[in-house]
C-alpha positions in Angstrom: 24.9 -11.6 -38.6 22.6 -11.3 -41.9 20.1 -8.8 -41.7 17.5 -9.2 -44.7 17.0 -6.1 -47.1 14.3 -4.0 -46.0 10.7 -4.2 -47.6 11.8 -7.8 -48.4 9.4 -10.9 -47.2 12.1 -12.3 -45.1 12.6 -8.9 -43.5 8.4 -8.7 -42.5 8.7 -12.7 -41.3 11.8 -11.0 -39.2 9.8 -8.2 -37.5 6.7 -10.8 -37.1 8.9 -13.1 -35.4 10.0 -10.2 -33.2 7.2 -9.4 -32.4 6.0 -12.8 -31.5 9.1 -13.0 -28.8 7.6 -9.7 -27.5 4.2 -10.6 -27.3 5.3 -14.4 -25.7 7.5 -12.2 -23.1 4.5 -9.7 -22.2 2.2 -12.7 -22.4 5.0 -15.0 -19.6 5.0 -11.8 -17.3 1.2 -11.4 -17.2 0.8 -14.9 -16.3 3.4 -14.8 -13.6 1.9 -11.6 -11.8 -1.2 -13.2 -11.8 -0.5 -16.3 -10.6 1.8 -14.8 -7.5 -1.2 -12.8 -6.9 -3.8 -16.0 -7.0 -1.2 -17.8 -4.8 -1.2 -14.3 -2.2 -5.5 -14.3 -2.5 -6.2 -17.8 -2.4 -3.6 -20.2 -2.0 -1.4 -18.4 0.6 -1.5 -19.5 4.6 -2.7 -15.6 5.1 -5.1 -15.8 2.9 -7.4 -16.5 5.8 -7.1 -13.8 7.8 -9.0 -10.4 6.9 -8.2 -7.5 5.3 -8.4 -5.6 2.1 -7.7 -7.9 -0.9 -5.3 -5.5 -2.7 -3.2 -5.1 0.4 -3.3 -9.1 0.1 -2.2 -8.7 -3.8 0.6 -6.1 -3.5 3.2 -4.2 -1.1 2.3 -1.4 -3.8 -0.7 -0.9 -1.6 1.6 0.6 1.3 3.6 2.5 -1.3 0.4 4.0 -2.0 -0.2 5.7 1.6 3.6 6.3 2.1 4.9 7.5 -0.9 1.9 8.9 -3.1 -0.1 10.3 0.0 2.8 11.4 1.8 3.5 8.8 5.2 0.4 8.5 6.0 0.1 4.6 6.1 -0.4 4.1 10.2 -3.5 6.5 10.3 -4.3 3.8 7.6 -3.8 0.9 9.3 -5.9 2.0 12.6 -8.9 2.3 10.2 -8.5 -1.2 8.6 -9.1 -2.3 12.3 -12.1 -0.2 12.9 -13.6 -2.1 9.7 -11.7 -5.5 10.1 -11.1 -6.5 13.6 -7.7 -7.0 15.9 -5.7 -8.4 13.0 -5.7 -7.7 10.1 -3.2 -8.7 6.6 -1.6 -5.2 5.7 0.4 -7.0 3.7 1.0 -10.0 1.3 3.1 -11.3 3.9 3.0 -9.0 7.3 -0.2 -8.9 9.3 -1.1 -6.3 12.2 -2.7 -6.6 15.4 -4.2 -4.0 17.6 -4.4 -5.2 21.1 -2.1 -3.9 23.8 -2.3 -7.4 25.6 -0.6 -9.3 23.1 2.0 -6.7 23.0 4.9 -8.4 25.3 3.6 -11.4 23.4 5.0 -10.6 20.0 8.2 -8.6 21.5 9.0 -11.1 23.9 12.4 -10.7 26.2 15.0 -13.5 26.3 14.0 -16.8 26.2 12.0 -16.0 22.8 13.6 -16.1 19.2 12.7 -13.0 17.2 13.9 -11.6 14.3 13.2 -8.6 12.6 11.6 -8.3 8.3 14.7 -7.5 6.5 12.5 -5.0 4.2 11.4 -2.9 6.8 15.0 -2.8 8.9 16.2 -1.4 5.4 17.5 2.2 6.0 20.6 2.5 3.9 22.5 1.5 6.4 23.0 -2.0 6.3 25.7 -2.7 9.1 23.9 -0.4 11.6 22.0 -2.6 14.6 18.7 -1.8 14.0 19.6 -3.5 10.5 20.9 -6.4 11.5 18.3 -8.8 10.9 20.6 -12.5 12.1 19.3 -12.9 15.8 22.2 -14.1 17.1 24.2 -11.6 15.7 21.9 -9.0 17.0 22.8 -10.3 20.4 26.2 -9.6 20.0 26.0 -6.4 18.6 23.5 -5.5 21.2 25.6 -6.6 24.2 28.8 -4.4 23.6 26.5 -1.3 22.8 23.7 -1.7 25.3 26.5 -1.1 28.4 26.6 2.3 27.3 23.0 2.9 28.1 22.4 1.1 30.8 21.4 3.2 34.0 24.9 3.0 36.2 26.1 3.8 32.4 24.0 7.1 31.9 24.4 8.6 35.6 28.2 8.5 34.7 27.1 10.5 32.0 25.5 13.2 34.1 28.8 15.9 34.2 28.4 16.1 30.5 24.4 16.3 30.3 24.9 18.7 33.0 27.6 20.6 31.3 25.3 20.7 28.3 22.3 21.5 30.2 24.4 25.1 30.9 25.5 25.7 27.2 21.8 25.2 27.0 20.4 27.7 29.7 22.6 30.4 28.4 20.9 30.4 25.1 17.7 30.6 27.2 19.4 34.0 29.1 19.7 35.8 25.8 16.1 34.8 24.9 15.2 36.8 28.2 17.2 39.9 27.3 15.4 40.1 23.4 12.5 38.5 24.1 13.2 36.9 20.7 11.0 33.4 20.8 13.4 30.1 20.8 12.0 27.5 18.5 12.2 24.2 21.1 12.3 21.4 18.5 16.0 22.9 17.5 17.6 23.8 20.4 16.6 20.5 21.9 18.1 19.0 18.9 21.3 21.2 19.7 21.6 19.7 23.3 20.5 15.9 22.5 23.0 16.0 19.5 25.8 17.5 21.8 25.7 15.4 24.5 25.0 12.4 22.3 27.8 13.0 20.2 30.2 13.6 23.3 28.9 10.6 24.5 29.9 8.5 21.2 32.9 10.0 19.8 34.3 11.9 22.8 34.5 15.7 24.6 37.1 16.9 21.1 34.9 15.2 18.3 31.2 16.2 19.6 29.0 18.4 17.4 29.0 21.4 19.9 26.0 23.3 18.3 25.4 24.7 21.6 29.0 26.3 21.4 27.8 28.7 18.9 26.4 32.9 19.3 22.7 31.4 18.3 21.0 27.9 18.2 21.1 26.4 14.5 18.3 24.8 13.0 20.8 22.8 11.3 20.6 19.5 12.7 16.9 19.4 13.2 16.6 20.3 9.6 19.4 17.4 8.4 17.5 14.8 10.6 14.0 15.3 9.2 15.5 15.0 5.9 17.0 12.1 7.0 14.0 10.2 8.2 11.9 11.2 5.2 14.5 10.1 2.8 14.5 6.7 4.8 10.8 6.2 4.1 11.1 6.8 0.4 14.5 4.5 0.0 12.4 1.6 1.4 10.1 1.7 -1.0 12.5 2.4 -3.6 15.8 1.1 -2.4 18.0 2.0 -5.2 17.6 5.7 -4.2 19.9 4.2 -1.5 22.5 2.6 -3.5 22.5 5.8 -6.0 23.4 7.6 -2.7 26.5 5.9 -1.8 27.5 5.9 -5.4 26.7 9.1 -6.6 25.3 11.6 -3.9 25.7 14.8 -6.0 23.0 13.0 -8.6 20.4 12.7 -6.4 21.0 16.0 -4.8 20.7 17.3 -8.2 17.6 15.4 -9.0 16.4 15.8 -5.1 17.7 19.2 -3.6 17.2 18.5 0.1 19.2 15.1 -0.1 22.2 17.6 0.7 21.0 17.4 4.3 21.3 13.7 4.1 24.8 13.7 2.6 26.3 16.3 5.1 24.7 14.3 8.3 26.9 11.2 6.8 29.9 12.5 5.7 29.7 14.5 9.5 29.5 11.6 11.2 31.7 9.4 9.1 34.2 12.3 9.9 33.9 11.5 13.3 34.7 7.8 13.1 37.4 8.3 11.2 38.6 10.7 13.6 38.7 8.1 16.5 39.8 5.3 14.8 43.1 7.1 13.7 43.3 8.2 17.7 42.8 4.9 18.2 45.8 3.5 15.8 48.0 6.5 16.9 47.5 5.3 20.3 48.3 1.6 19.7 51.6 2.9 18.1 53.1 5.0 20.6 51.3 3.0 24.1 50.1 0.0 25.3 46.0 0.0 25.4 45.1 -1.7 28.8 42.2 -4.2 27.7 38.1 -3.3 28.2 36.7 -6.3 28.5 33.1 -6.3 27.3 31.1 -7.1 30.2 33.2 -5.0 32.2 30.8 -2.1 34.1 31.0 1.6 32.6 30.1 2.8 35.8 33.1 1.3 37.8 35.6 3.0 35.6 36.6 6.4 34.1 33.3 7.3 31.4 35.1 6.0 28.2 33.6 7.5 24.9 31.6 4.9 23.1 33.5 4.1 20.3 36.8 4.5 21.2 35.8 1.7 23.6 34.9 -0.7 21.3 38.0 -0.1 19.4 39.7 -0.9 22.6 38.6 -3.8 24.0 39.9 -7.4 23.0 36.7 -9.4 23.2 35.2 -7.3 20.2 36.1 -9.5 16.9 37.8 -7.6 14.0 34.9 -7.5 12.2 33.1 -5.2 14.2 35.7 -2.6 14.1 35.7 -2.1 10.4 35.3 1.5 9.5 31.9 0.7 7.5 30.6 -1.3 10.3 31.3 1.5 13.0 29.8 3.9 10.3 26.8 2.5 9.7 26.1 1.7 13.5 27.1 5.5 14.4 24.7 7.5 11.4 21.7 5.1 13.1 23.2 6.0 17.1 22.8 9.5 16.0 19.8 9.2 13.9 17.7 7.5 16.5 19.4 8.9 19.8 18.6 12.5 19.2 15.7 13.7 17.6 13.1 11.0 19.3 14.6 12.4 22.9 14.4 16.1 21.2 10.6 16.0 20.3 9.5 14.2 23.4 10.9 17.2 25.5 9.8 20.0 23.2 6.1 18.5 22.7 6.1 18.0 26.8 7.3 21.4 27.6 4.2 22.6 24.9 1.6 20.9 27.3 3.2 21.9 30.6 2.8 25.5 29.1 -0.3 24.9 27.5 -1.9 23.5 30.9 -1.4 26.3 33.3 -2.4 24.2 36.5 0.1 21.4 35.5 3.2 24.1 35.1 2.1 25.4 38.5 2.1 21.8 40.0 5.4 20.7 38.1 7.0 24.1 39.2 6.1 24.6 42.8 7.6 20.8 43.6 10.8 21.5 41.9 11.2 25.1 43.9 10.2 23.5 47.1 12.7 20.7 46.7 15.6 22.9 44.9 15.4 26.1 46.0 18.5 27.3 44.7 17.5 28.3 40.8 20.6 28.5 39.2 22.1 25.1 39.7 21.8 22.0 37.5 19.6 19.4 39.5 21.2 15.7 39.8 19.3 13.0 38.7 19.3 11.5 42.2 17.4 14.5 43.4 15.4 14.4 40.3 14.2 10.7 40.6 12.6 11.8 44.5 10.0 14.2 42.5 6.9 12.4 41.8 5.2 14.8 40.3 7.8 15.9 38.0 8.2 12.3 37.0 4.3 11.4 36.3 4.7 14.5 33.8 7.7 13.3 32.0 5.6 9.7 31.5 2.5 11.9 30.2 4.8 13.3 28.1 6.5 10.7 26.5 2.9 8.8 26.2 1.1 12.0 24.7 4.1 12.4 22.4 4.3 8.9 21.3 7.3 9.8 18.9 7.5 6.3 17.1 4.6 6.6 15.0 5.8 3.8 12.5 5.2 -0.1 13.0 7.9 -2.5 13.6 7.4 -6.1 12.4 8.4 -9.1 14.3 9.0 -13.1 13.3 9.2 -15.7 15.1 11.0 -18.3 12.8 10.6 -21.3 14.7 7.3 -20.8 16.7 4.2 -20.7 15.7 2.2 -17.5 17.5 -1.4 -17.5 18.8 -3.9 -14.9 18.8 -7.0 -15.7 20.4 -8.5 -18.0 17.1 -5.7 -17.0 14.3 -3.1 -19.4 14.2 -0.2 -17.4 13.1 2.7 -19.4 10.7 6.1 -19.4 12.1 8.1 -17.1 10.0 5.0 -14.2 9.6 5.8 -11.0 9.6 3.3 -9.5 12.9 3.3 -6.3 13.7 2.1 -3.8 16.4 2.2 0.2 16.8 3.0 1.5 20.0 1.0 5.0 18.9 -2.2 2.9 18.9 -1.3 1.4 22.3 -0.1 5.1 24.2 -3.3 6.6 22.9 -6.0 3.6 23.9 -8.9 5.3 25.6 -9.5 1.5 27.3 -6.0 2.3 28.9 -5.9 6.1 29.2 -8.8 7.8 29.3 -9.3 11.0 27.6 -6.1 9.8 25.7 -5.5 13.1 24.2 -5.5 15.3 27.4 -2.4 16.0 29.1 -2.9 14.7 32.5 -0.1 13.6 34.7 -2.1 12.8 37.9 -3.1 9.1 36.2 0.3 8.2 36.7 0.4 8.8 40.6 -0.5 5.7 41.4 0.2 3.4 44.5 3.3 1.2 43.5 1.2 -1.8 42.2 -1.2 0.2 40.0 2.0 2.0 38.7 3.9 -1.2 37.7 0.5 -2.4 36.0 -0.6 1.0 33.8 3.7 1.6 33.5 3.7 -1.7 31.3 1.3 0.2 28.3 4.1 3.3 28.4 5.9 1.7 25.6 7.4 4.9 23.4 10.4 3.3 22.3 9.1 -0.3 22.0 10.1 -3.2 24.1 11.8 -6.8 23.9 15.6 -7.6 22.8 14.7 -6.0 19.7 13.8 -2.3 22.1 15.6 1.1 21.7 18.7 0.9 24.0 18.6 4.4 25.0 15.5 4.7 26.7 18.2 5.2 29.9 19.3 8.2 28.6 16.4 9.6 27.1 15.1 10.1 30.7 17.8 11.7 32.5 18.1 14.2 29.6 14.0 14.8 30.4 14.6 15.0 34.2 17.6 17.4 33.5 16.4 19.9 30.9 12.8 20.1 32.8 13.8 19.8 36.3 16.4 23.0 35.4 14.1 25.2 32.7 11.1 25.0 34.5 13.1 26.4 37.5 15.2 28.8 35.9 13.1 30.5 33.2 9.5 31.3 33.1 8.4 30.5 29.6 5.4 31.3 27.7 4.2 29.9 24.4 4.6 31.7 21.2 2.1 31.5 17.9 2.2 27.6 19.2 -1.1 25.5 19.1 -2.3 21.8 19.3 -1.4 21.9 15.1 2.2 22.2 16.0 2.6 19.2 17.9 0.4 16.8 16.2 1.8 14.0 14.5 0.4 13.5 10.5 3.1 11.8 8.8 4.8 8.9 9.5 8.5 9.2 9.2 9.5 5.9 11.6 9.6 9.4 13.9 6.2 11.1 13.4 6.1 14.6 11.9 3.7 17.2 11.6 2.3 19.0 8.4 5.2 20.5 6.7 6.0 23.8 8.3 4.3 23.2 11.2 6.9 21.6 13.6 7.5 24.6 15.3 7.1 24.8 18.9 8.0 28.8 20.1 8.2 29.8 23.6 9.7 33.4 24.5 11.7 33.3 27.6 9.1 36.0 30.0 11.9 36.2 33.0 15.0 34.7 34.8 14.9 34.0 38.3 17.5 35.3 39.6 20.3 32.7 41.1 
């Protein structure tokens, strides 16, 4: 290629006609951004519905509350309403409504097409369910896992929550001989993420945290780095990809990505674990076939993914090793901390309520009176007052602080004047709805007695107590999440008489949104010491 001499004429007409390129290229961009933004003010089918205009322009208004000011985006949101109205545009292309009527509207059961915004369901884990976005192969995906959480599923669970439960108590029994304080959020963490694991991989490949001399913070620690790192990749989703490709360069640029890489290659470890079981089996026996649909609680407990690997009627496809990857990081993502806060924030307002812990406690010793054995959840599920304090907690808590958006491709949605285009992102908070005053008064009191109701009033006030959202899109282990509450209450509030320790309202109160809500940094620490165990 000829280049012209330098300080020559044809060399300046060069550099002007360079610069001319430039200037047209700056000049084609400007024009573009401003018309997609005229298009998302003006010309757009939202652009009827209120709201702030730059919110209207650009996601970077989002980006804004999650990224710059830290997750706090939801908080947000609830104040657009107080100055907008019901519904409001959040979003160039997702709008928000605050009504908990309309709630089993927008996550409708079967019968009702929903899918889910394919930005949002991003969490770096693309084959996982929770990002599977296809609804029909959602379904699919959904059927073979949800038999594992159903309730017949879960109670043939209970020797292994139970034999957890112990591992559990026994850390509790050295906390009474050194009255050194046990910090809740992590040794619930220990017992969710052991009897989880157990659950998923099987008795040999579980975590066992609660095997060790003291309870690690470890996995608490690994999972809040987890959930954070999952709100920034969203907004910036090649943090994401440079994770898979190059893990040490972000934890170089990012220190605490480490806990991110150790949860994966843990639980990767794990599935690689059972699926060579699984092809050492096939060589040296014949499998006998699990069909699908047939009923966990009719057989031996089979280990979740050693199931799937096992029965016939799941394709090929869903047995690949980054299929079963994916899906396990978000099983053990979602399934443990969520359960692990609920029951560390409820046992901080039991404690922190003196007449509720005298309630909770003189049912349980009046109906169990020997202390030193592991309640069943039959026995459990007879306690009414026990119960109306697990639903206080898990509406007080209200772990889910983050929105999840909803579409209805082929139906157009209704709310009350707005006429809603099929294919809208909508989206509702459950935090919004488990703390409306309209619904529960005094909404941040801790008061189990509004949920001993007669049957009727029950079923109608049990229909807000949405922690884990609802629909075929809903958390699947909502099952288990309550039999672990039953268990580790119905036993620690018997066994151990606990007192609070440098714990206020500041260390359960949710300020950042996470997907899972979190508390000011340093602050999620909920300390009890262990006062005295009742004897056996």
């Amino acid at each position: 290629m000829f280049f012209p001499p330098p300080g020559s004429h044809a060399m300046q007409y060069f550099r002007t006609e360079n610069l001319c390129l430039w200037y047209s290229l700056i000049f084609l961009i400007v024009v573009y951004l401003v018309a997609i933004v005229c298009y998302r003010l003006f010309l757009s089918p939202l652009a009827k519905f209120p709201g702030p205009r730059l919110a209207a322009a650009t996601g970077l208004y989002e980006t804004y509350f999650q990224i710059v000011k830290g997750g706090v985006f939801t908080w947000h949101i609830d104040r657009l309403h107080e100055r907008y109205g019901p519904i409001v545009r959040i979003k160039p292309g997702e709008l928000h409504i605050k009504d908990p009527d309309y709630y089993s509207t927008l996550y409708a059961g079967p019968g009702k097409h929903r899918n889910k915004d394919s930005w949002f369901s991003n969490i770096t884990y693309p084959q996982s369910l929770f990002s599977t976005n296809n609804h029909d192969l959602h379904v699919a995906r959904r059927k073979v896992l949800s038999h594992f959480f159903k309730k017949n599923a879960v109670w043939k669970l209970e020797p292994v929550i139970a034999s957890k439960m112990k591992s559990l108590c026994r850390h509790f029994s050295t906390g009474a001989g050194t009255q050194q304080p046990l910090e809740l959020h992590a040794a619930f963490n220990c017992f969710t993420c052991d009897t989880l694991s157990e659950h998923a991989f099987g008795s040999q490949n579980g975590f066992h945290y609660l095997d060790e001399p003291n309870l690690s913070a470890t996995w608490k620690t690994r999972i809040n780095w987890l959930f954070q790192f999952c709100r920034t990749a969203r907004h910036f989703p090649f943090l994401g990809l440079l994770g898979k490709v190059s893990p040490m360069t972000v934890i170089f640029f990012c220190p605490p990505y480490k806990y991110v890489y150790e949860f994966e290659q843990d639980v990767k470890s794990r599935v690689r674990i059972v699926m060579e079981d699984h092809r050492q089996l096939e060589k040296t026996e014949k499998m006998p076939p699990v069909p699908v649909n047939h009923d966990p609680a009719t057989r031996t407990r089979d280990a979740i993914y050693p199931a799937i690997l096992a029965n016939p009627e799941v394709p090929p496809s869903e047995k690949e090793i980054q299929r079963l990857e994916d899906d396990a990081m978000f099983l053990m993502m979602a399934g443990t901390d969520a359960p692990a806060q609920a029951l560390a924030i409820t046992v901080f307002h039991i404690l922190n309520n003196p007449d509720v812990h005298r309630k909770v406690r003189a049912e349980l010793f009046a109906n169990i009176p020997d202390r030193g054995t592991i309640p069943t959840l039959a026995l459990l599920e007879q306690l009414p007052y026990l119960n109306a304090t697990i639903r206080e907690g898990l509406r007080i808590s209200s772990i889910v602080t983050t929105r999840l958006p909803r579409i209805a491709p082929d139906e157009h949605l209704q709310y009350r004047q707005w006429h809603i285009p099929a294919g809208t992102a909508v989206s509702m908070s459950t935090h919004f709805i488990l703390r409306d005053p309209n619904i529960f008064p005094e909404p941040s009191k801790f008061i189990p007695e509004r949920w001993l109701l007669c049957p009727t009033e029950l079923q109608e006030l049990q229909k807000y107590l949405i922690p884990a959202s609802k629909g075929t899109l809903g958390c699947l282990g909502q099952n288990l999440n309550w039999a672990l509450m039953q268990i580790v209450l119905g036993t620690l509030l018997r066994r151990f008489d606990l007192g609070l320790h440098q714990t206020t309202e500041k260390n359960v109160e949710m300020t950042r949104d996470n997907f899972i809500g979190q508390t000011e940094k340093n602050m999620n620490l909920i300390q009890v010491k262990v006062l005295q165990e009742y004897e056996k």
